[in-house]
PyMOL CGO cylinders between C-alpha atoms (Angstrom):
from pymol import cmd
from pymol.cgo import CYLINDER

trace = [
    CYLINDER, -30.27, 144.45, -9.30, -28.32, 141.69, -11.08, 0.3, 1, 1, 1, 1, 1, 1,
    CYLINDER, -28.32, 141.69, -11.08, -28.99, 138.14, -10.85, 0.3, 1, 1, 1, 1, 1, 1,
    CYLINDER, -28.99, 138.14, -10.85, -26.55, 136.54, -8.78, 0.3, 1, 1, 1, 1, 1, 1,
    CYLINDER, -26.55, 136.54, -8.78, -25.34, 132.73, -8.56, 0.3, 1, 1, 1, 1, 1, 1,
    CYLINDER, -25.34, 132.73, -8.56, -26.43, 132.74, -4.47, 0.3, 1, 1, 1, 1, 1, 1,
    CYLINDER, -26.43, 132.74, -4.47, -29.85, 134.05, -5.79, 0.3, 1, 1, 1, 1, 1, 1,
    CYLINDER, -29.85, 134.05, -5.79, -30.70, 130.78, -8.03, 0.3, 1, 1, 1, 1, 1, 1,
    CYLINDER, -30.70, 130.78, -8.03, -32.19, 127.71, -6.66, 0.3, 1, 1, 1, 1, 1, 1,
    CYLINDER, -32.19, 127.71, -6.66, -32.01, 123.77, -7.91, 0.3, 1, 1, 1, 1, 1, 1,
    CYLINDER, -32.01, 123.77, -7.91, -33.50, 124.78, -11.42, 0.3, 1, 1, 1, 1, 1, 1,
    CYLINDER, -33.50, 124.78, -11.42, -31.34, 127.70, -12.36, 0.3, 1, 1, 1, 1, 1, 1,
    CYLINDER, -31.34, 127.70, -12.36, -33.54, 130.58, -11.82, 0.3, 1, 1, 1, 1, 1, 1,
    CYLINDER, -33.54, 130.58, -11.82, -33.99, 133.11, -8.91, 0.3, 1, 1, 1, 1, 1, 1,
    CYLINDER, -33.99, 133.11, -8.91, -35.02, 131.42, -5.38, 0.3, 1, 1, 1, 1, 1, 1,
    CYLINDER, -35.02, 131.42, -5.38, -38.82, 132.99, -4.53, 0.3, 1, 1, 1, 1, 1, 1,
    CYLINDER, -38.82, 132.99, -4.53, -37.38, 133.83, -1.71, 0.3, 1, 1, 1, 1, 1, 1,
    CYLINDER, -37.38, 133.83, -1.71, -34.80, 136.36, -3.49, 0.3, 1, 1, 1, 1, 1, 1,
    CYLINDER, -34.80, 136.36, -3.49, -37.87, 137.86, -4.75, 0.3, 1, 1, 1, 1, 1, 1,
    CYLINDER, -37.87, 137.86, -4.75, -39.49, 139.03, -1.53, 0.3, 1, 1, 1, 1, 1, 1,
    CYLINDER, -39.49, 139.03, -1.53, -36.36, 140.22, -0.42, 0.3, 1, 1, 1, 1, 1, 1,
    CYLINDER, -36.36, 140.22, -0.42, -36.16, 142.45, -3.23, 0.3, 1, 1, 1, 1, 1, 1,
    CYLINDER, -36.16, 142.45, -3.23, -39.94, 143.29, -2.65, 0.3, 1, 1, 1, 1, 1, 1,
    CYLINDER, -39.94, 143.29, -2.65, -39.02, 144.08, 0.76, 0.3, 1, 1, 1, 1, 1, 1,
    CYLINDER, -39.02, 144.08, 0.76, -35.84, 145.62, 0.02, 0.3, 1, 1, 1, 1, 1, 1,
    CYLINDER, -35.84, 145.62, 0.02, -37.57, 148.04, -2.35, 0.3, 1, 1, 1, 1, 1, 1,
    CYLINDER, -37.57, 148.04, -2.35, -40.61, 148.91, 0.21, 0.3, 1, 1, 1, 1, 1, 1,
    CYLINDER, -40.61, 148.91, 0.21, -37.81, 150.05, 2.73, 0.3, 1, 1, 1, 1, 1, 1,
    CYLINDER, -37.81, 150.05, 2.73, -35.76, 152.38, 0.25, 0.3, 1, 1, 1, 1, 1, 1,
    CYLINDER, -35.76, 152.38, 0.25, -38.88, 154.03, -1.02, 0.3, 1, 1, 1, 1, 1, 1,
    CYLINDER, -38.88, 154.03, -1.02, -39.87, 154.62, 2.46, 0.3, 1, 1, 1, 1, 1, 1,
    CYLINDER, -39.87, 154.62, 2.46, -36.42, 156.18, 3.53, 0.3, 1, 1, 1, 1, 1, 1,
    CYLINDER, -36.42, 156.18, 3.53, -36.40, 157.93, 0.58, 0.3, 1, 1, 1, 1, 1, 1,
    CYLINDER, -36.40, 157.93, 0.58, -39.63, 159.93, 1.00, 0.3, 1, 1, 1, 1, 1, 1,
    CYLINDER, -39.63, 159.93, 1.00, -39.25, 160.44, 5.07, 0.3, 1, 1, 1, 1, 1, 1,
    CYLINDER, -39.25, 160.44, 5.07, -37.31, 161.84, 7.44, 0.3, 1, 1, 1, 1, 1, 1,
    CYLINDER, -37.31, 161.84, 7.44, -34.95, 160.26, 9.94, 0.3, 1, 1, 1, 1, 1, 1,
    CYLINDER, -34.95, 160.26, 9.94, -37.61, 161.48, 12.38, 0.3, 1, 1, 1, 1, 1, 1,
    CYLINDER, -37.61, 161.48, 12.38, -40.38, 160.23, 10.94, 0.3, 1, 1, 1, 1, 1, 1,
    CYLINDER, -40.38, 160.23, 10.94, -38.44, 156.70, 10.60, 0.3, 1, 1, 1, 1, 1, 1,
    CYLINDER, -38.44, 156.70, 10.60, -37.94, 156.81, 14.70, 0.3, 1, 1, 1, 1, 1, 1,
    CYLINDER, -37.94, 156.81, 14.70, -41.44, 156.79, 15.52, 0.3, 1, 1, 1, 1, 1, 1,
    CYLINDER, -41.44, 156.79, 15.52, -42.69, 154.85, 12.87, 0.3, 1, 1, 1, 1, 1, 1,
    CYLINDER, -42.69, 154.85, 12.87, -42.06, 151.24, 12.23, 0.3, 1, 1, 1, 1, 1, 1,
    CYLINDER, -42.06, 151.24, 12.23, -43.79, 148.62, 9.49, 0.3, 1, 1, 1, 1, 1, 1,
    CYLINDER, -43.79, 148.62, 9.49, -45.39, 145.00, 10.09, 0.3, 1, 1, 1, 1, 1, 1,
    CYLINDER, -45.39, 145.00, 10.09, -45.83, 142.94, 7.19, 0.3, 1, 1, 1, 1, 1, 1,
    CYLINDER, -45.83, 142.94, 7.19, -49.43, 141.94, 7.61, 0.3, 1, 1, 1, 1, 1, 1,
    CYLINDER, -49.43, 141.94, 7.61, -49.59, 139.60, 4.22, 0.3, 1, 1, 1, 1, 1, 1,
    CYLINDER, -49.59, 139.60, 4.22, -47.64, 138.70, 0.98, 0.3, 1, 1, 1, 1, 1, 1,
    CYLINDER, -47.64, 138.70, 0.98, -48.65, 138.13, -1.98, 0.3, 1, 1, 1, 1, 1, 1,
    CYLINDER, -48.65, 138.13, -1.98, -46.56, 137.01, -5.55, 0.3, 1, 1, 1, 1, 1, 1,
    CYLINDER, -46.56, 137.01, -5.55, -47.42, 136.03, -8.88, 0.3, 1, 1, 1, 1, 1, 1,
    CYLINDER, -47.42, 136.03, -8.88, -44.80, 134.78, -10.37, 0.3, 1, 1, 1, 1, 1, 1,
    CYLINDER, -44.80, 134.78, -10.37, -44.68, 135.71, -14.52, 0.3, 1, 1, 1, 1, 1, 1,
    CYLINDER, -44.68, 135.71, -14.52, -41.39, 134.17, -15.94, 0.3, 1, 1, 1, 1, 1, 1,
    CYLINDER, -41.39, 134.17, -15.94, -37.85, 133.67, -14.39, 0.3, 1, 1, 1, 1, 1, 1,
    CYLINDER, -37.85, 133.67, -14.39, -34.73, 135.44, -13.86, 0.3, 1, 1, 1, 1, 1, 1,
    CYLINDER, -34.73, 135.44, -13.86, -31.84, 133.78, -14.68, 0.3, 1, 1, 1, 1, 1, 1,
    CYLINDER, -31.84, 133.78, -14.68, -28.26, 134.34, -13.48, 0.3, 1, 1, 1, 1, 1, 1,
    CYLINDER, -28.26, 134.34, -13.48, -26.99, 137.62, -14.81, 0.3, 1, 1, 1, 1, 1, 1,
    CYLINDER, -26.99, 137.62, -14.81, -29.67, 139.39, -15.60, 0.3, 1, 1, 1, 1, 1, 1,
    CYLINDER, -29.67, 139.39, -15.60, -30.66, 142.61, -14.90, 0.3, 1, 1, 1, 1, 1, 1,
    CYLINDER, -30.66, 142.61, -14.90, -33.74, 143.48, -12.83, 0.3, 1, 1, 1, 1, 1, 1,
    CYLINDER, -33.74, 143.48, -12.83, -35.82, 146.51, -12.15, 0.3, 1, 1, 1, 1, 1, 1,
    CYLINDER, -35.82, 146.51, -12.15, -37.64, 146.74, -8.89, 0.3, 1, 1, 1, 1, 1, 1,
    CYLINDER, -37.64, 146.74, -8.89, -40.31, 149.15, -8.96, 0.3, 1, 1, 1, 1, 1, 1,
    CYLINDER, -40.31, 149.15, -8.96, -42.79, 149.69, -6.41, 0.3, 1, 1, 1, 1, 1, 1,
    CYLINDER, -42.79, 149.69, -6.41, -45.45, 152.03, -5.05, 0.3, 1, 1, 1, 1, 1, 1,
    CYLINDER, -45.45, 152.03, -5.05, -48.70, 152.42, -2.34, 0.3, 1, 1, 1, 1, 1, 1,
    CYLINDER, -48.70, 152.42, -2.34, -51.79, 151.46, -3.66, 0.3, 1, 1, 1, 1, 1, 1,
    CYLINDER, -51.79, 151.46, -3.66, -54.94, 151.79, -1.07, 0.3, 1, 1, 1, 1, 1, 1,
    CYLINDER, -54.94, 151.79, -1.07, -54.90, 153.17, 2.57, 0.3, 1, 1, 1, 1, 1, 1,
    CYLINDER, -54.90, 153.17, 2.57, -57.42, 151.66, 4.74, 0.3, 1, 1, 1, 1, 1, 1,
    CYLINDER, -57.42, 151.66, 4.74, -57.77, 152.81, 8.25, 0.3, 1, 1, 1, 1, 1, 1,
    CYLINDER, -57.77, 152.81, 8.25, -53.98, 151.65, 9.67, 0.3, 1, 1, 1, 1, 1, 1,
    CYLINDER, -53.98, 151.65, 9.67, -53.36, 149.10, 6.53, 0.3, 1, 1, 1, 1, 1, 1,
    CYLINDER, -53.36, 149.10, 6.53, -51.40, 150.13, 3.75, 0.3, 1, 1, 1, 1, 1, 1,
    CYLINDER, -51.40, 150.13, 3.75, -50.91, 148.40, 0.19, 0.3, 1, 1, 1, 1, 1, 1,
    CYLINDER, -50.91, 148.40, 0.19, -47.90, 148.01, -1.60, 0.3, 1, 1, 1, 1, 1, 1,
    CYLINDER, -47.90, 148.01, -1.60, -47.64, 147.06, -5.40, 0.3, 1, 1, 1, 1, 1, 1,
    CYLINDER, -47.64, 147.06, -5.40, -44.87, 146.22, -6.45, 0.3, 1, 1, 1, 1, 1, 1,
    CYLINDER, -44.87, 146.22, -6.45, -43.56, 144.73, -10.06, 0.3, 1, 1, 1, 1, 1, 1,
    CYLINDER, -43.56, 144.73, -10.06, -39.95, 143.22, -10.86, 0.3, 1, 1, 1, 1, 1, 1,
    CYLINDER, -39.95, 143.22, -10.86, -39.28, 143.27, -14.62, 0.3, 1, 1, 1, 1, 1, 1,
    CYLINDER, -39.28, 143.27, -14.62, -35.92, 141.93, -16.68, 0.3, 1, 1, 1, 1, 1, 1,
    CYLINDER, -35.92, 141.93, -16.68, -34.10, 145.09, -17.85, 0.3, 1, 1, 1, 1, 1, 1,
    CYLINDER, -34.10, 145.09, -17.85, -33.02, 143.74, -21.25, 0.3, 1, 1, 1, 1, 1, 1,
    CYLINDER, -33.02, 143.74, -21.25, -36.59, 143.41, -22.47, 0.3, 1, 1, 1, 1, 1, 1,
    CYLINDER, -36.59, 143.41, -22.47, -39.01, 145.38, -20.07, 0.3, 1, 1, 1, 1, 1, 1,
    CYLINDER, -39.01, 145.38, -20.07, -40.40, 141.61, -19.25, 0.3, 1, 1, 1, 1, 1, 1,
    CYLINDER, -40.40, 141.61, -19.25, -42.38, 141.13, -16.22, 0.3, 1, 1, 1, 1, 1, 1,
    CYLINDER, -42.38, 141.13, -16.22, -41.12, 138.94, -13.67, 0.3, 1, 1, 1, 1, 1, 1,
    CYLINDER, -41.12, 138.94, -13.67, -42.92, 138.72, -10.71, 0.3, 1, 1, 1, 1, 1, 1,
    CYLINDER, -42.92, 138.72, -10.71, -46.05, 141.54, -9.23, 0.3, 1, 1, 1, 1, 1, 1,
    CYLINDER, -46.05, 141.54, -9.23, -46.77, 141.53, -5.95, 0.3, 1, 1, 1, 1, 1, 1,
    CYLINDER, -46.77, 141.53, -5.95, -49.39, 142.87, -3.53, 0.3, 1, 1, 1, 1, 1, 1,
    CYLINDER, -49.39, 142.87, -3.53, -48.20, 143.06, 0.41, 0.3, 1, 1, 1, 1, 1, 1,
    CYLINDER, -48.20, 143.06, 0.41, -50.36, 144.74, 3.24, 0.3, 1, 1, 1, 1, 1, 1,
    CYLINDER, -50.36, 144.74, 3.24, -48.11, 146.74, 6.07, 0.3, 1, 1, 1, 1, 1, 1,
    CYLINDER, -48.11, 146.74, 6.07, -49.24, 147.87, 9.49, 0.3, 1, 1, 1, 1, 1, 1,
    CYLINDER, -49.24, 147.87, 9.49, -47.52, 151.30, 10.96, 0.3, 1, 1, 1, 1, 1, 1,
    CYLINDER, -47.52, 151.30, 10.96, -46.81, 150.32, 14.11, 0.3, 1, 1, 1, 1, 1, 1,
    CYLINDER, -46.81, 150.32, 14.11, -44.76, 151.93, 17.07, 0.3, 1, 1, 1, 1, 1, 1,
    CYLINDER, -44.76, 151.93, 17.07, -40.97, 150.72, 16.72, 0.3, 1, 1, 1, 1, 1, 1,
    CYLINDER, -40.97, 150.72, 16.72, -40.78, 151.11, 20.69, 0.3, 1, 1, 1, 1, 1, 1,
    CYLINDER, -40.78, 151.11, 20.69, -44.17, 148.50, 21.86, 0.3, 1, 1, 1, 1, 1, 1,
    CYLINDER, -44.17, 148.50, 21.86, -44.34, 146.96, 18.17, 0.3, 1, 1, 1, 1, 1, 1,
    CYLINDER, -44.34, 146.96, 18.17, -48.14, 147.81, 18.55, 0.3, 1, 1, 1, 1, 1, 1,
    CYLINDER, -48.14, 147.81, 18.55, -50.17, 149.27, 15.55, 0.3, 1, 1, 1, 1, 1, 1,
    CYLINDER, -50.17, 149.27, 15.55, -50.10, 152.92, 15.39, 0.3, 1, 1, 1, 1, 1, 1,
    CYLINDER, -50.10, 152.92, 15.39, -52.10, 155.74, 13.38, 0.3, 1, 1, 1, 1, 1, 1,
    CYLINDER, -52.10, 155.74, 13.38, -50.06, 157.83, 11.70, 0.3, 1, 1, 1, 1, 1, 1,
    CYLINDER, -50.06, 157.83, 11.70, -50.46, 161.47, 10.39, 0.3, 1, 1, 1, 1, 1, 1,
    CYLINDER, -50.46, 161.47, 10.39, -52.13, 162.99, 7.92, 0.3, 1, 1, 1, 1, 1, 1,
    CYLINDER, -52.13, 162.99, 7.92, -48.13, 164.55, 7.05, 0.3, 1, 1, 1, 1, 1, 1,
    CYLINDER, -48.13, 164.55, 7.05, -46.85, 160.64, 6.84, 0.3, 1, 1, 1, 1, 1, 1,
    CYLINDER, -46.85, 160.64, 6.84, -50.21, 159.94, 4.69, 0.3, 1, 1, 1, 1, 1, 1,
    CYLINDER, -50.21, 159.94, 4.69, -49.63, 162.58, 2.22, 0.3, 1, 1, 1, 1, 1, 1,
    CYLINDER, -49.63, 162.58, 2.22, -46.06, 161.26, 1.74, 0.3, 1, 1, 1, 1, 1, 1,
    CYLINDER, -46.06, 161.26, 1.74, -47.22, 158.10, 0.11, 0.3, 1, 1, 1, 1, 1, 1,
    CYLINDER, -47.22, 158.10, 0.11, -51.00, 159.61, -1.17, 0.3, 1, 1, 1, 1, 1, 1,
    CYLINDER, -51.00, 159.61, -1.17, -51.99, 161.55, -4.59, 0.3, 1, 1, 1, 1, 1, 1,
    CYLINDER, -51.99, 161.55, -4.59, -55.02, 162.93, -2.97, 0.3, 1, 1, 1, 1, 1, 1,
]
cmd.load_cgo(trace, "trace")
């Protein structure tokens, strides 16, 4: 991603907010990227909590690197880490630690989900 001049807030560096959406952003393209169209019909997400430290700021025109992955599975709660660094210099930006629900996209109730869905996201 590269820093844009609607990303920055009153001090010149990127809006917090511009940095959950890229959390979020990233979340949602590693999950269509691993599942089917299927799977994505019959399972939604619910963003259950956010969490950001923030490490040093982006400025306009830099280069970012979004990188995320699951951390633990517990039950129907799933953990997301997720770390934004500048490109230029590897630097890191922000981390941050969200908690998603599966839940069914047609009631918006939390769901189970398979052990196929689970083994998607899961080293062992």
């Amino acid at each position: 991603m590269r820093v844009e001049p609607t990303d920055l807030d009153d001090q010149d560096h990127v809006n917090n907010v511009v940095y959950v959406r890229w959390v979020q952003d990233a979340a949602i393209a590693h999950w269509r990227a691993l599942t089917t169209t299927d799977i994505q019909a019959t399972v939604g997400w619910a963003l259950l909590r956010h969490e950001i430290d923030y490490r040093a700021a982006a400025r306009l025109g830099d280069e970012v690197i979004v990188r995320t992955r699951v951390g633990h599975l517990e039950g129907i709660t799933f953990e997301r880490l997720t770390d934004i660094r500048r490109a230029a210099d590897g630097r890191v930006l922000a981390e941050s630690r969200t908690l998603w629900c599966p839940i069914d996209p047609r009631s918006g109730r939390p769901r189970r989900v398979s052990e196929e869905v689970r083994s998607l996201f899961s080293a062992g």
